[in-house]
C-alpha positions in Angstrom: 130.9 111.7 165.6 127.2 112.3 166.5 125.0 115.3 164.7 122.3 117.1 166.1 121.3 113.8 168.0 122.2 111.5 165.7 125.0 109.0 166.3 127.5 108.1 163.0 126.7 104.7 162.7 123.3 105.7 161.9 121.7 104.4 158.5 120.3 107.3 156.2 116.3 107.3 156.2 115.0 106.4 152.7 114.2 108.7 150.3 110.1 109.1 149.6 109.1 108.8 146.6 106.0 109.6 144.6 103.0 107.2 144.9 102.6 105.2 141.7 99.1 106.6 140.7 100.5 110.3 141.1 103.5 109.4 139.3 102.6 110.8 135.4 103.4 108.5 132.9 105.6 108.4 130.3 104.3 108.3 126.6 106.0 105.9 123.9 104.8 108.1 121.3 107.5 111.0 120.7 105.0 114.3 120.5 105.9 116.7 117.5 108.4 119.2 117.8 106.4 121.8 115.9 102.6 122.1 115.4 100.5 120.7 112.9 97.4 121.5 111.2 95.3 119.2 108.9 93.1 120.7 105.9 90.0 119.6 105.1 89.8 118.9 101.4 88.1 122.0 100.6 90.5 124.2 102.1 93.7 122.2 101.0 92.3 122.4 97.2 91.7 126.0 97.4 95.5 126.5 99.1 96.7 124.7 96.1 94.7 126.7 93.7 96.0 129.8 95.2 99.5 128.5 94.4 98.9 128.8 90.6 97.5 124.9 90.3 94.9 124.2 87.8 91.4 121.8 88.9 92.9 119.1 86.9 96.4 119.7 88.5 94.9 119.4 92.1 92.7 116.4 91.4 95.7 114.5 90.7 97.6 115.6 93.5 94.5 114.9 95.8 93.7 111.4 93.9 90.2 113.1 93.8 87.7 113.6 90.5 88.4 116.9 88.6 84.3 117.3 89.4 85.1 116.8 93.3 87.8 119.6 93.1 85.2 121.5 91.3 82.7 121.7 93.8 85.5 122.1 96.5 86.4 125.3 94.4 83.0 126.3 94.1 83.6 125.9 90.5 80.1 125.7 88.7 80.3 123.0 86.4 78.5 122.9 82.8 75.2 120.5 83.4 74.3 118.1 80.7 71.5 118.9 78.9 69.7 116.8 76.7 67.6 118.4 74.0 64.5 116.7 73.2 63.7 116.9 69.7 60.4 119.3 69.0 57.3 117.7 69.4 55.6 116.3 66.1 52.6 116.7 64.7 50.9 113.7 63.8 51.3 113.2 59.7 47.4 113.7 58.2 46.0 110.6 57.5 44.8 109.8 53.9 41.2 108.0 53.3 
């Protein structure tokens, strides 16, 4: 049975395909299914301070100093001061 010009004992042309460099490929890596964000420090201590944590709370759930958290806070730590002792006078000298 012939077709339009084509006799039945005709082969079927090949199917084209993509060229190999246009063809995108696959990564091995599965992507996420949801998004994700990453904190900075700063903003991951103050997320956990806004859930009711204390520094020292935060610190060890970070594995940071309590001082770090601190400054990530904006918590103004107490400096240490040294007092120097008053100045003395020179004891009078005897002759």
């Amino acid at each position: 049975m012939e077709i339009n010009g084509i006799p039945s004992n005709a082969s079927t042309p090949p199917v084209a395909t993509k060229p190999a460099a246009l063809t995108p490929t696959k990564s091995k890596e599965t992507p996420p299914q949801h998004d994700t964000v990453t904190l900075s420090g700063a903003a991951l201590a103050k997320s956990l301070k806004q859930s009711g944590l204390t520094a020292a709370q935060i610190a060890l759930k970070m594995h940071l100093s309590v001082e770090t958290v601190d400054q990530y806070l904006g918590i103004a730590t107490k400096a240490v001061t040294t007092t120097s002792p008053p100045p003395t006078t020179p004891a009078p000298q005897v002759k």
